[in-house]
PATI-275809 format. One line per field, with one value per residue (C-alpha): residue in one letter; x negated, y negated, z negated. Coordinates in Angstrom, 1 decimal, padded with zeros to 4 digits. Layout:
BEGIN
rest (A/...)
xx (X/...)
yy (Y/...)
zz (Z/...)
//
This chain:
BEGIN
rest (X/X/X/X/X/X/X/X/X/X/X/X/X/X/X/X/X/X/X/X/X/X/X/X/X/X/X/X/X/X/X/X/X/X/X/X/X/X/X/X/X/X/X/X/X/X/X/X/X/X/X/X/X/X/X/X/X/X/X/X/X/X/X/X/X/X/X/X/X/X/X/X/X/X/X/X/X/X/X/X/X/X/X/X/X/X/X/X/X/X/X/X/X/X/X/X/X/X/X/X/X/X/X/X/X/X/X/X/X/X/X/X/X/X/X/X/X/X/X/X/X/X/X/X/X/X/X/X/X/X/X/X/X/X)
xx (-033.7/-030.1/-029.4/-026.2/-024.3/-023.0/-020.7/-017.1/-015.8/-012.3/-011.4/-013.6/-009.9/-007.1/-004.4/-001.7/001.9/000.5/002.5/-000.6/-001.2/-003.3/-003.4/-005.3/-003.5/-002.3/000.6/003.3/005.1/004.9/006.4/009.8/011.1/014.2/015.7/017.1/020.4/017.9/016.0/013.0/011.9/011.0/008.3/008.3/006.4/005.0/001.5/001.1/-001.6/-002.4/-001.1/-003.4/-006.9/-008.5/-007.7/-004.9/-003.4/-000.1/000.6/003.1/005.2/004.7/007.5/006.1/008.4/006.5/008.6/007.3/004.1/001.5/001.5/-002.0/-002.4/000.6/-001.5/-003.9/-001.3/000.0/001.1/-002.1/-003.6/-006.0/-004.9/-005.8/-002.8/-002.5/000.7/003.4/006.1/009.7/013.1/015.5/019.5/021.5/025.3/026.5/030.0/031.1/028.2/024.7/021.8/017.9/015.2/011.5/008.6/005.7/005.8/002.3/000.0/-002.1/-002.7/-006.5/-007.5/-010.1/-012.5/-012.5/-015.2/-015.8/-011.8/-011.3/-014.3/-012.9/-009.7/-010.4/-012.6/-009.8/-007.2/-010.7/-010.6/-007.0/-007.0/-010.0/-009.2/-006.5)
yy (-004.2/-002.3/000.1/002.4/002.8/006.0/005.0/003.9/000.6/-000.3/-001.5/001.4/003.3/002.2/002.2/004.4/003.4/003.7/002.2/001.7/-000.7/-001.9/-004.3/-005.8/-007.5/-007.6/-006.2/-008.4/-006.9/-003.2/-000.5/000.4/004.0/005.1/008.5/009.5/011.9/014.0/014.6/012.8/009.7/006.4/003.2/-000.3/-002.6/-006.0/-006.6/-010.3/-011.2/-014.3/-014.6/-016.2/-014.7/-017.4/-020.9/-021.9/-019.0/-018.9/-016.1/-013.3/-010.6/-007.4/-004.8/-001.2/001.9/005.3/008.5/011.4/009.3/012.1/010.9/010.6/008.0/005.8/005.9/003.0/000.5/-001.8/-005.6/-007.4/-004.6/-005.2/-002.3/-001.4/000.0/002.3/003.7/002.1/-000.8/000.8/-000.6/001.3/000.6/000.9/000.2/-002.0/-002.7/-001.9/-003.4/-002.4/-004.1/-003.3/-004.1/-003.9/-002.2/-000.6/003.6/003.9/007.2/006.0/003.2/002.7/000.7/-002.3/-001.0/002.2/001.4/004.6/005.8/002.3/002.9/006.5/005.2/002.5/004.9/007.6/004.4/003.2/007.2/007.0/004.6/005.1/009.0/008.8)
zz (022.5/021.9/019.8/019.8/016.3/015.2/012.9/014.8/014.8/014.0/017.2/018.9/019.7/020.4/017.7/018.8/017.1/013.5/010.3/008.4/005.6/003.0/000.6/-002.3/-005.0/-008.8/-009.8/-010.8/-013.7/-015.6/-013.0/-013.2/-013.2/-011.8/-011.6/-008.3/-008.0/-006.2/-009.4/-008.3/-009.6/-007.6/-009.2/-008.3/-008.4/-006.8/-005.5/-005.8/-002.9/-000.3/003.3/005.6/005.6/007.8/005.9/004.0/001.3/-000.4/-002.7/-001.3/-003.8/-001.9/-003.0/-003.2/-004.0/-004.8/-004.6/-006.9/-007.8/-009.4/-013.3/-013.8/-011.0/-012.9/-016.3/-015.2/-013.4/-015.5/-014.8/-014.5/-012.9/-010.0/-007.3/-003.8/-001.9/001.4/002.9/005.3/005.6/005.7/006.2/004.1/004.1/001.1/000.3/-002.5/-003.6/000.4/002.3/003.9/002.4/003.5/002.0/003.1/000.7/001.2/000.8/-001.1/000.1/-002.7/-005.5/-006.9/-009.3/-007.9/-010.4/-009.2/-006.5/-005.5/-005.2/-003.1/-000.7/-000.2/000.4/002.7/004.8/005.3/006.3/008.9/010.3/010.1/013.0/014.8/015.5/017.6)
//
């Protein structure tokens, strides 16, 4: 006997040209601040977590840069934290001393704490509907 499912499945639509990711990881080292001439103020920060879900791992440094992050959501990440991470990979170009540089990083929409079950379930089910309602 069959039964539907009402609740969608990832693959259930396609994925239409979306810069999604997330990622689950400890952060490296204490966030760095930086002002920006625009007044705003960019954090870094490294996710340390494994490549290669389906046998051997090695650990991989994850860059992530977060524009105008609200201050209550930086209170809880410090290095050691345990975090889950959604937002998108961007290329961004830079000069230095008379030539381009890049440098790829993850753009956070948001950074939870792994204990915060209830913020990571939320947030993994808006990146799930995030791809599945397209």
């Amino acid at each position: 006997m069959s039964t539907a499912s009402s609740t969608p499945s990832p693959t259930a639509a396609p994925c239409a040209a979306t810069n999604l990711v997330v990622l689950c990881g400890t952060v490296n080292h204490e966030p760095v601040h930086r002002d920006l001439p625009s007044g705003g103020v960019v954090v870094q920060f490294d996710v340390r977590t494994a490549l290669g879900a389906a046998g051997p791992t090695r650990a991989v440094s994850v860059p992530v840069a977060w524009t105008d992050p609200p201050a209550a959501a930086l209170r809880p990440i410090t290095a050691g934290t345990e975090v889950v991470v959604t937002g998108a990979v961007v290329r961004r170009f830079f000069r230095v001393g008379g030539a381009t540089q890049s440098r790829t990083e993850v753009v956070p929409d948001a950074v939870v704490p792994l204990r915060r079950s209830k913020q990571v379930a939320a947030l993994l089910a808006a990146a799930v509907e995030r791809l599945t309602s397209r």
